[in-house]
C-alpha positions in Angstrom: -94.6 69.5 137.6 -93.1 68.0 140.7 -91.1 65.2 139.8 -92.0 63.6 143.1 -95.9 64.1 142.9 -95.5 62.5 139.7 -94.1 59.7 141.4 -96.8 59.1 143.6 -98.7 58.8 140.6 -99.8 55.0 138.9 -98.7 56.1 135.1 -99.2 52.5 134.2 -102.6 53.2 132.1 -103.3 56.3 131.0 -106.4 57.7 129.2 -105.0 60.5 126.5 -107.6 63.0 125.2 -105.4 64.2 122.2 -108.0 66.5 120.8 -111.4 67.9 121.9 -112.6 68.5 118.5 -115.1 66.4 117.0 -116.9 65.6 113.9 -119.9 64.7 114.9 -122.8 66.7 118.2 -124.0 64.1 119.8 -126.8 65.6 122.4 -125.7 63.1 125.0 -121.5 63.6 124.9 -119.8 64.9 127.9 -116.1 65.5 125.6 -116.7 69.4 125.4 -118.3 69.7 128.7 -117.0 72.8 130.4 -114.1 72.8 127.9 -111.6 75.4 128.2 -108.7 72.9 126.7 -108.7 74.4 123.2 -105.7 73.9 121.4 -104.1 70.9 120.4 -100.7 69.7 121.7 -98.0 70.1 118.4 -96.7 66.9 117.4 -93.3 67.9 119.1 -94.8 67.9 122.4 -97.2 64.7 121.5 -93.8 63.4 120.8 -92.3 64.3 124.2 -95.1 63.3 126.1 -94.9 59.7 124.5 -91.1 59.9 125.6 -92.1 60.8 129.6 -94.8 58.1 129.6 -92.3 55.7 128.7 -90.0 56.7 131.5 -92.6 56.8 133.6 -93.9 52.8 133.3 -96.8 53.8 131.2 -97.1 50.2 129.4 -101.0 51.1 127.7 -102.6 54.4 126.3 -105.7 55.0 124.8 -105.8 57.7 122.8 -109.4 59.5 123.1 -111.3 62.5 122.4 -113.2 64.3 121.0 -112.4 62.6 117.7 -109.0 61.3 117.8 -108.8 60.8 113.3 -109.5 64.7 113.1 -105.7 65.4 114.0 -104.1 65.0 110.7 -101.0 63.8 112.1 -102.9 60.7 114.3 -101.3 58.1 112.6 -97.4 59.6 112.8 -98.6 59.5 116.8 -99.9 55.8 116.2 -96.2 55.5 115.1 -94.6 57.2 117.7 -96.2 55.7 120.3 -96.2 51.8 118.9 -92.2 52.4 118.4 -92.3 53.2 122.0 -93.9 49.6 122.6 -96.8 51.3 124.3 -100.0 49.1 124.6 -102.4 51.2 122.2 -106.2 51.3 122.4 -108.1 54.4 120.2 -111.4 55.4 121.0 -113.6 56.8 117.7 -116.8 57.5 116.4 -116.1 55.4 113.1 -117.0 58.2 111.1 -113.0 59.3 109.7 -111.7 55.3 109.7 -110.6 54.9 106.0 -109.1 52.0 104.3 -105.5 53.5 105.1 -106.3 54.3 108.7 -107.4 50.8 109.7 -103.9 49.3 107.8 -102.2 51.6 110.5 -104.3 50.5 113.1 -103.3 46.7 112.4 -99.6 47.8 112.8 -100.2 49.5 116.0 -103.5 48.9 117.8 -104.1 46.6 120.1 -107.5 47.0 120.0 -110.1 50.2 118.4 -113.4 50.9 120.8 -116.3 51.9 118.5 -119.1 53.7 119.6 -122.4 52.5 118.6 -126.0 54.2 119.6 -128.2 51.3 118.9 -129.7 50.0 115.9 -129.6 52.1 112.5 -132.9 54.0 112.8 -131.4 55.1 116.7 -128.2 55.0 116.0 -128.8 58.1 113.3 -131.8 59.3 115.4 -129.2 60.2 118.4 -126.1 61.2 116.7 -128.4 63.3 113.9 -126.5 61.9 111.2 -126.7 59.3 108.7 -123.9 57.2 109.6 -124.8 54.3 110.9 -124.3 52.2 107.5 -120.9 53.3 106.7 -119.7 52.7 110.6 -121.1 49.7 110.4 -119.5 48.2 107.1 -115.8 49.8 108.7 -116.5 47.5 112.3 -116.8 44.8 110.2 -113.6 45.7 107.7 -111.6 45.9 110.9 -112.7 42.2 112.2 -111.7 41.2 108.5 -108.4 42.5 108.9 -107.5 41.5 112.0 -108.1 44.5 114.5 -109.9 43.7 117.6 -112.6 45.5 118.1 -115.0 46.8 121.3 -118.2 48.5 121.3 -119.1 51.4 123.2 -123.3 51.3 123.5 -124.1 54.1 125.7 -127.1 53.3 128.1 -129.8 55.7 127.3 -133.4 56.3 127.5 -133.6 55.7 123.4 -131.2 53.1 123.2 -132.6 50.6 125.5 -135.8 49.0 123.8 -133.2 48.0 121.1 -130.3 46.6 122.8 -131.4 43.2 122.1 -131.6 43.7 118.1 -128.3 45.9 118.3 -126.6 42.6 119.8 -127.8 40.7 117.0 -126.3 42.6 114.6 -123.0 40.9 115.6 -123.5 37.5 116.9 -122.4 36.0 114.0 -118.9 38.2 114.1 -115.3 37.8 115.8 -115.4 40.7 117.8 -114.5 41.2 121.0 -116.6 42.7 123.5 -120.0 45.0 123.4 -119.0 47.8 126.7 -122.7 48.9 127.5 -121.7 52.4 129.4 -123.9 53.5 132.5 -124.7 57.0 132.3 -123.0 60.1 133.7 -124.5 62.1 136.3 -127.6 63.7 135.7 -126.7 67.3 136.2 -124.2 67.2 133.5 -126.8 66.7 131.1 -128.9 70.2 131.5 -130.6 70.4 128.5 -131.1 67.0 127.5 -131.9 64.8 130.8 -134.9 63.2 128.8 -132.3 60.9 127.4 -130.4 59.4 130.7 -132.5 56.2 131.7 -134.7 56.0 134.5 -133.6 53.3 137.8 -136.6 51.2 136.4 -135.3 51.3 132.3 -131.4 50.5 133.5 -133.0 47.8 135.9 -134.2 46.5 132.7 -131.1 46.4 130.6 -129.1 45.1 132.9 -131.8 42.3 132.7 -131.5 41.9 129.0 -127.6 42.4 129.1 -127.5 39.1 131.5 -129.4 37.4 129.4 -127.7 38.5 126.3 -124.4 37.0 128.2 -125.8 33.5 128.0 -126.0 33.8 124.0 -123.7 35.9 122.6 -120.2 34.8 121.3 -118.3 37.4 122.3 -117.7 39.2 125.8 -120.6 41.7 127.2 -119.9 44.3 130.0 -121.4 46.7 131.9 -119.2 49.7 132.3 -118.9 53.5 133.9 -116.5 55.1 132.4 -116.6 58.1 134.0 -116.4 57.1 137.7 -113.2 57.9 139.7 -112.8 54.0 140.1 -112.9 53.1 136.8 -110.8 56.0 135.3 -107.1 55.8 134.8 -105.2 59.1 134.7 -106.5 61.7 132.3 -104.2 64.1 129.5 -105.9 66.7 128.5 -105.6 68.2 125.3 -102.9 71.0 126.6 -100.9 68.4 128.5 -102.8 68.6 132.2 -102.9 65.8 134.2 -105.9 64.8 136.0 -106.9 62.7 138.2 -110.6 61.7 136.5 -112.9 62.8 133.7 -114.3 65.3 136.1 -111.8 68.4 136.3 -113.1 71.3 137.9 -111.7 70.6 141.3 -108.1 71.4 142.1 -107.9 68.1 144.4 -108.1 66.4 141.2 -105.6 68.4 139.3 -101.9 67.1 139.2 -100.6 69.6 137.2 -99.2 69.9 133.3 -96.9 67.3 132.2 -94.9 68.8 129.4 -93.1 70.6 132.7 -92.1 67.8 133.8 -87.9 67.1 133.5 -86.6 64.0 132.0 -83.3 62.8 133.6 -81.4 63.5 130.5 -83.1 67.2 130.2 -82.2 67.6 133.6 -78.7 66.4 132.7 -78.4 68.3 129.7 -78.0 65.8 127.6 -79.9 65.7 123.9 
């Protein structure tokens, strides 16, 4: 990579996908779309990555997948990057966040974003598992132990009728904001378009998320994660840099950072 392109690059937030694996199918999830980013960075190169980053400005990451816990060694990165005083945010399905994992999260997080589908019946309806219970009872284990927590409620066809009641289910808990996600563009979403809202049903959350503003205790957004606007820069899972979620142009493309040259590599030094 260019040393100078890079410099013409804002490093300051950066969204890492450090695996595109996942645990869970959801029919709706864009993670694998197109994916030809198969294998996992080594920790080695995690490691260096961290070490650019930092001499780059990068003050805040958020790690991303996929499912971030499914790399066995996600908590020595935790550790990595928190000794590198990086601003750490970890975006998960819940599934994989065991007693042990949330301690590490309370040394090194500064917050954990949660997804969350609805109410328990849609919740497990979408995602085709039976999770919502245990997900659930881990949300509220991190607000007891002192990790903020967001929630990611994807806006979808099946989701909406029940945003109110989902809302509920935390009104009476510490957290700190519900992120209610606008959907991604329609052709992305071949075979299952029946679950992306219509204008009239996302004219109609956004009427109950206004209202839910004026009641709830804790912070409510409406958010598109996947626009160019919104996006910081993206790692891929091999190290690419891009400029958005959406990769299949080259004007979008930066290149891979593992080629780029520290000073002191350049130097010879270490």
């Amino acid at each position: 990579m260019d040393a100078c392109l890079l410099k013409n690059i804002s490093l300051e937030k950066v969204c890492w996908r450090i695996t595109r694996n996942c645990n869970l199918s959801c029919p709706y999830c864009l993670a694998g779309y197109g994916n030809v980013y198969h294998r996992d960075l080594y920790f080695d190169e995690v490691v260096r990555i961290l070490d650019i980053l930092k001499a780059e400005g990068t003050s805040y990451i958020t790690f991303t997948g996929g499912e971030p816990l499914l790399r066995h060694d996600f908590k020595n990165i935790l550790e990595e990057a928190s000794q590198r005083l990086f601003k750490i945010a970890v975006t998960t399905n819940g599934v994989l966040l065991s007693d042990d994992m949330i301690d590490v999260f309370l040394d090194t997080l500064y917050k954990v974003k949660v997804s969350l589908d609805g109410t328990k019946e849609i919740h497990n309806k979408l995602r085709h598992t039976d999770t919502f219970e245990y997900v659930f009872k881990k949300i509220l284990l991190l607000i007891q132990k002192g990790v903020p927590v967001e929630i990611n409620y994807p806006l979808l066809s099946e989701n909406i009728g029940c945003i109110d009641e989902a809302c509920d289910l935390f009104k009476d808990f510490p957290f700190d904001r519900i992120n209610f996600i606008l959907p991604m563009y329609r052709e992305r979403m071949t075979l299952n378009q029946h679950l992306l809202p219509t204008v009239s049903h996302l004219a109609i959350a956004k009427a109950k998320i206004l209202k839910i503003r004026t009641r709830m205790p804790f912070d409510v957004a409406i958010k598109n994660y996947y626009s160019e606007a919104y996006t910081p820069p993206i790692l891929e899972t091999d190290g690419t840099l891009w400029k958005s979620m959406f990769v299949e142009t080259q004007d979008r493309y930066y290149g891979n950072i593992l080629s780029y040259k520290l000073v002191s590599e350049e130097e010879g030094i270490g």
